[in-house]
C-alpha positions in Angstrom: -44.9 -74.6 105.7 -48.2 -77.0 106.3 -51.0 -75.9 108.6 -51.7 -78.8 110.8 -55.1 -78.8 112.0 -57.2 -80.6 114.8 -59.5 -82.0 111.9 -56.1 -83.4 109.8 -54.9 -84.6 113.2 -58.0 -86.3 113.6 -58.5 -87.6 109.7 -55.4 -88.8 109.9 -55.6 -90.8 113.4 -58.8 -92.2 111.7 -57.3 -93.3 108.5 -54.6 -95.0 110.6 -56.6 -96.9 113.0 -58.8 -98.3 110.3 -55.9 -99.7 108.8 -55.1 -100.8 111.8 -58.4 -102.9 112.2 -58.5 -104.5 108.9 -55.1 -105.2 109.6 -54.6 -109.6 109.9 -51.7 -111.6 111.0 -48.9 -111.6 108.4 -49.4 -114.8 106.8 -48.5 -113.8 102.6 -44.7 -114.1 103.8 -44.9 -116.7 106.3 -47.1 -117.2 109.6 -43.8 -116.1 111.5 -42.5 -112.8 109.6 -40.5 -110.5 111.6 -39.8 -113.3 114.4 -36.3 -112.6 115.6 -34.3 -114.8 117.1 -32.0 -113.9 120.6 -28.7 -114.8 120.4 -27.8 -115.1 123.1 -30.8 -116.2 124.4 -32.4 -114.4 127.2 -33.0 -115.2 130.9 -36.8 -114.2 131.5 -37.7 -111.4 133.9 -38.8 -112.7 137.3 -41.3 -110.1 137.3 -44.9 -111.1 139.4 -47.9 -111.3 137.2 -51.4 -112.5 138.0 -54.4 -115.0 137.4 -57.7 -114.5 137.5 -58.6 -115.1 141.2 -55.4 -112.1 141.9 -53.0 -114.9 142.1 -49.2 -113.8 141.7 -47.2 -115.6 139.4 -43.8 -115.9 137.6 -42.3 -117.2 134.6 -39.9 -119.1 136.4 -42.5 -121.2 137.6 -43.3 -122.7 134.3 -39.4 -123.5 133.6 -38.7 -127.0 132.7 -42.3 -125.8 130.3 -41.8 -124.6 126.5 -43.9 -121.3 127.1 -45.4 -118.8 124.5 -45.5 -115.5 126.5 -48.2 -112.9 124.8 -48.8 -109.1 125.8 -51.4 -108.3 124.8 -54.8 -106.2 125.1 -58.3 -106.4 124.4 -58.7 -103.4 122.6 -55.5 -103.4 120.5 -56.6 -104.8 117.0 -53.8 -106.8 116.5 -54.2 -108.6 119.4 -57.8 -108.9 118.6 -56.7 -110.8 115.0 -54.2 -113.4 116.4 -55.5 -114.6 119.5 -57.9 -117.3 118.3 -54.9 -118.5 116.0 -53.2 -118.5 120.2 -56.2 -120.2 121.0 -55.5 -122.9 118.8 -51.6 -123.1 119.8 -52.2 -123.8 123.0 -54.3 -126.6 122.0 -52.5 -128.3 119.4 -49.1 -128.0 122.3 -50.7 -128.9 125.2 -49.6 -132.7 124.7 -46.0 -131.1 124.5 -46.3 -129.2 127.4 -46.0 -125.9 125.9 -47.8 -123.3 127.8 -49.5 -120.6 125.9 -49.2 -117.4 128.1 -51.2 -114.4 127.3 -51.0 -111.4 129.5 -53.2 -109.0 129.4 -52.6 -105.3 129.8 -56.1 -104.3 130.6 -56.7 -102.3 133.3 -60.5 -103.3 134.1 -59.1 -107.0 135.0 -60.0 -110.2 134.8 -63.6 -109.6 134.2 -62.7 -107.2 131.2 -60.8 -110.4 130.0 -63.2 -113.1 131.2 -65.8 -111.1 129.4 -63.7 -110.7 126.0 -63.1 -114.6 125.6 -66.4 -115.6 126.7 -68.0 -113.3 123.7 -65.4 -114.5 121.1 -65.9 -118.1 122.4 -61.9 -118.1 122.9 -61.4 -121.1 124.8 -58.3 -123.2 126.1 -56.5 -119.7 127.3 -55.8 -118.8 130.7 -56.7 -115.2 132.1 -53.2 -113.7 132.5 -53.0 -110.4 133.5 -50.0 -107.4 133.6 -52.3 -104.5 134.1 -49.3 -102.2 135.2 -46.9 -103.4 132.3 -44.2 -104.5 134.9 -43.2 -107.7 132.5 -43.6 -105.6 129.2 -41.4 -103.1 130.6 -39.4 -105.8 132.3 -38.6 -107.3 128.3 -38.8 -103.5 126.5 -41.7 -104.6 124.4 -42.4 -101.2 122.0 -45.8 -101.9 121.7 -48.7 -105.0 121.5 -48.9 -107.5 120.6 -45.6 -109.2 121.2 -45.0 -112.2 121.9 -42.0 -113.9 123.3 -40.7 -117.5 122.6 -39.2 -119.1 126.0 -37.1 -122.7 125.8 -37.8 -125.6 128.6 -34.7 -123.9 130.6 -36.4 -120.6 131.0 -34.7 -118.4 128.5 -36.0 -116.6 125.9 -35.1 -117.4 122.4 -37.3 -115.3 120.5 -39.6 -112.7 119.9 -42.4 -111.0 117.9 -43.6 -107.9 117.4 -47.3 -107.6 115.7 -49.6 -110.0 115.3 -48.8 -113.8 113.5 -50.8 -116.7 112.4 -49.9 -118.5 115.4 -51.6 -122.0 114.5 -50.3 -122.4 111.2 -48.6 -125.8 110.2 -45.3 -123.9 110.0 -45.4 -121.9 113.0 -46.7 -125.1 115.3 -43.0 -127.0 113.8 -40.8 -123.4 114.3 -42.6 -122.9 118.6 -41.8 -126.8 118.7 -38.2 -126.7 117.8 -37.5 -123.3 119.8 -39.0 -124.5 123.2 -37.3 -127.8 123.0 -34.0 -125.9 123.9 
């Protein structure tokens, strides 16, 4: 029988979060691994979330829009990796009127997430935020990041758990064809 100890607890939670930090967006096996597609696609949750000035918002307000929902938070690593590769999604699908969507789970607010992008010079990204989880509870997400891939007709088509190379040639051409739907 093994002893488990505070200091192997600890060693171990160590060795797992620095994997955790090195960790990048899969790219080796494609900028998209582990996307799964919904069939049948989803309706999206008309759960409220907010903007930076405390405005409430819903997804349905963006149908007729391809939209690129992200959970997210600023101290998950994961998150950390992928979103300047979100960054540059939401500028390279602007003129196709995709919206990028990432919500943030951080409970300090929009300054916490003001803040973050203003010191990682993330620009082109709106300050979303789901500080209570209502919309990752809402689609079941298991943990962030995960992102969720919605069609112009407001249903989801598919989703992605961990991070992804969001801005690659290939995943700009796979986000096109799934929010033209």
């Amino acid at each position: 029988m093994a002893l488990i100890t505070r200091r192997g607890v600890l060693a171990a939670g160590g060795t797992l979060a620095a994997g955790l930090a090195a960790r990048k967006p899969a790219s080796a096996a494609g900028p998209l691994k582990g996307l799964v597609m919904l069939d049948p696609p989803e309706p999206v949750p008309d759960v409220p979330f907010v903007d930076a000035a405390g405005k409430e918002h819903r997804l349905s307000e963006f149908r007729g829009r391809g939209m690129v929902v992200n959970l997210w938070a600023t101290w998950c690593a994961p998150c950390v990796a992928e979103m300047p590769a979100l960054a540059a999604l939401s500028k390279t699908l602007a003129p196709d009127d995709i919206a990028v969507l990432p919500l943030s789970s951080d409970r300090g607010g929009a300054p916490v997430v003001q803040a973050w992008f203003q010191d990682r010079e993330i620009a082109g990204l709106p300050v979303l935020l789901d500080p209570k989880g209502a919309l990752a509870r809402a689609w079941k997400a298991r943990g962030i990041p995960t992102t969720v891939v919605v069609n112009r007709e407001g249903l989801a088509v598919a989703r992605l758990e961990g991070a992804a190379d969001w801005d690659s040639p290939d995943a700009v051409a796979t986000v096109r064809r799934l929010t033209a739907g």
